[in-house]
C-alpha positions in Angstrom: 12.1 -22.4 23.9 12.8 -18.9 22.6 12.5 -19.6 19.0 8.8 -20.9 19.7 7.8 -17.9 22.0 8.7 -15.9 18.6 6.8 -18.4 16.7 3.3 -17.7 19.0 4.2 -14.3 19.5 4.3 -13.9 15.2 1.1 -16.3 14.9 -0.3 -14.5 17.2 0.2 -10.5 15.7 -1.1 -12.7 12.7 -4.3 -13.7 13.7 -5.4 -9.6 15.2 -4.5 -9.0 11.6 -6.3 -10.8 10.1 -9.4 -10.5 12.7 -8.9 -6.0 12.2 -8.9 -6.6 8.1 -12.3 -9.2 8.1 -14.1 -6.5 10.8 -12.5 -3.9 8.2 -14.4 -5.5 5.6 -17.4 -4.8 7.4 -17.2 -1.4 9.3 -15.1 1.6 10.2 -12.2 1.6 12.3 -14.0 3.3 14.3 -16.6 1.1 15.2 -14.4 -1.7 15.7 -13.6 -2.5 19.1 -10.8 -4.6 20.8 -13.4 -7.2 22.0 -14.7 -7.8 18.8 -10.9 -8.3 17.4 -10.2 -10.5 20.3 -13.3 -12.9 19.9 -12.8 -13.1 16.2 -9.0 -14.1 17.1 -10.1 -16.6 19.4 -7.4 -14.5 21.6 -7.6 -12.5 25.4 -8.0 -8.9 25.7 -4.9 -9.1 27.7 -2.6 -10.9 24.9 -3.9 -8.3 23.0 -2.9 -5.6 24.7 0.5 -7.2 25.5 1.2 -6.6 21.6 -1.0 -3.5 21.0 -2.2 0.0 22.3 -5.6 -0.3 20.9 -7.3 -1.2 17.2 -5.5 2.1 16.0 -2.2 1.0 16.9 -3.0 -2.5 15.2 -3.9 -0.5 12.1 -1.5 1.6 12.2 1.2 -1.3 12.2 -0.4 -3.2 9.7 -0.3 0.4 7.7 3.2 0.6 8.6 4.4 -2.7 7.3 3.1 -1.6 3.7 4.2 1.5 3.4 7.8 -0.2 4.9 7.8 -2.8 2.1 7.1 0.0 -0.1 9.8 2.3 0.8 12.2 -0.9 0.9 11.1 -1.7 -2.8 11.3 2.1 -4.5 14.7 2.5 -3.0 15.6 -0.8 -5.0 15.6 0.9 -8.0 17.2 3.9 -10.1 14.6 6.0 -11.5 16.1 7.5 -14.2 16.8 4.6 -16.2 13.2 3.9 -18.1 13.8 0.2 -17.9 14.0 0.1 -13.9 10.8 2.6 -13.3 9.0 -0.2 -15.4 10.1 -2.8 -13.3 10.0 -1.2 -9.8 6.2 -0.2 -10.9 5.9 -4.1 -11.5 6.9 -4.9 -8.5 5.0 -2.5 -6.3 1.8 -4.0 -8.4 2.7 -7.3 -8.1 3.1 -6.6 -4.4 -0.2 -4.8 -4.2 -1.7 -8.2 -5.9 0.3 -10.7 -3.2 -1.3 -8.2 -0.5 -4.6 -7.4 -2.2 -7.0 -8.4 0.6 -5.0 -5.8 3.1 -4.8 -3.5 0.3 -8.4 -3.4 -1.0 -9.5 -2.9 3.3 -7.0 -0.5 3.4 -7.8 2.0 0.8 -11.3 1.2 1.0 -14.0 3.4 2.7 -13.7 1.6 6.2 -9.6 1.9 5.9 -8.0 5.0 7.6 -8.1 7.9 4.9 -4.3 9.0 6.2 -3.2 5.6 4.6 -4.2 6.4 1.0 -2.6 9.9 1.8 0.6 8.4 3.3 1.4 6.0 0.2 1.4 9.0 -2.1 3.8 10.6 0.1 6.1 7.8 0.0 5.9 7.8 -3.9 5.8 11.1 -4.3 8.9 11.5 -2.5 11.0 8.6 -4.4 9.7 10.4 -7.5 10.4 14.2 -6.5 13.8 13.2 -5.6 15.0 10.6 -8.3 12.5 10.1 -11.3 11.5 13.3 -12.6 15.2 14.3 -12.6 15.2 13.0 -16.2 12.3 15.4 -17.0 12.8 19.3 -18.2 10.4 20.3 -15.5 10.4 23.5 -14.2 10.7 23.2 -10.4 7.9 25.1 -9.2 5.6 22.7 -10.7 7.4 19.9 -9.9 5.4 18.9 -6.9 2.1 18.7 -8.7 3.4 17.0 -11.6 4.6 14.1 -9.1 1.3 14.0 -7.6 -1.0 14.2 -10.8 1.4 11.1 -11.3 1.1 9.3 -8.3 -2.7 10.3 -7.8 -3.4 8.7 -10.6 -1.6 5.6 -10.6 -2.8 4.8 -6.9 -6.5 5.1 -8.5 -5.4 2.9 -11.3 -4.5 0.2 -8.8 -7.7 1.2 -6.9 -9.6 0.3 -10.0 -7.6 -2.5 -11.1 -8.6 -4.0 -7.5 -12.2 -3.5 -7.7 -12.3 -4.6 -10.7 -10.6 -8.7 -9.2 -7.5 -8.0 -10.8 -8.5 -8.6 -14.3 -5.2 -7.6 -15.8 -1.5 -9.2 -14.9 0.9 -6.8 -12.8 2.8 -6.6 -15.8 -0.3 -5.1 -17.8 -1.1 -2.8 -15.1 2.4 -1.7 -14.6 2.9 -0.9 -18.3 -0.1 1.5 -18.5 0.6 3.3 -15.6 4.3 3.6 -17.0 3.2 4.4 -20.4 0.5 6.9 -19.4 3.0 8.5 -17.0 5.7 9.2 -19.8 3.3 9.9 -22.7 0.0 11.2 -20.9 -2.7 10.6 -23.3 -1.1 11.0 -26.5 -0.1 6.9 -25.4 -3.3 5.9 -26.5 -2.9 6.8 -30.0 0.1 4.7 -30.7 
């Protein structure tokens, strides 16, 4: 009995989701209400709020599961080996592609600004404290070098999504790589 109580209560979190990213698609989070997430989820207000404050707390958890998964998969690797940055940026990409509906809301206009803010923070601080340890950088400069960096490759992604994916993971992760090593001089090799 307990095992399917976890099943609904998963199925339902689920379906809000799902219901917050479609009105997402459509409109701010702030003009999204409860009663519109409920209706599209075919769900009562009070199941809702038995799992949730409000639509920003919804957000917010569905914000929180990515950056999470993110944390979980730049800790996997060991920056200073140029092999491994290539492969943990493939796997955030490839990541990004698996979750591309969520992510596309989410960085969109209608997303919550903080989000886009919050994933550079999470990079910037795997990079600050492992990958530009391999770099002659002087350390007052550090922290703009890491976000110059970061900046960058999150509107790279950005892009990448707009534009229906139209490169593999694997070819996006490579350019941001290379153009993060070399800078521009990359594109005369």
């Amino acid at each position: 009995m307990n095992s399917k109580l976890d099943r609904r209560k998963k199925y339902t979190r689920m379906v809000l989701k799902n219901s917050l990213m479609t009105l997402l698609k459509e409109k701010s989070i702030l003009a999204v209400t409860v009663k519109e997430i409920c209706a599209l989820a075919d769900i009562n207000r009070s199941t809702f709020y038995s799992h949730f404050q409000d639509q920003f707390d919804l957000l917010n958890q569905i914000e929180e599961e990515i950056i999470h998964d993110m944390n979980e998969t730049l800790s996997a690797y060991n920056f200073n080996q140029g092999e491994e940055t290539l492969q943990m940026t493939e796997k955030i990409v490839e990541y990004v592609a698996e979750n591309s509906d969520v992510c596309i809301t989410l960085f969109s206009e209608h997303g919550d600004s903080n989000f886009k803010k919050r994933v550079m923070m999470v990079a910037s601080e795997h990079t600050i404290k492992n990958g530009l340890s391999m770099y002659p950088i002087d350390s007052e400069i550090t922290e703009y070098v890491s976000m110059f960096a970061i900046s960058g490759s999150i509107h790279v992604v950005e892009n990448w999504l707009k534009n229906g994916m139209d490169k593999s993971p694997k070819e996006i992760a490579e350019l941001i790589n290379n153009l993060t090593n070399k800078g521009l001089s990359y594109l005369n090799e």
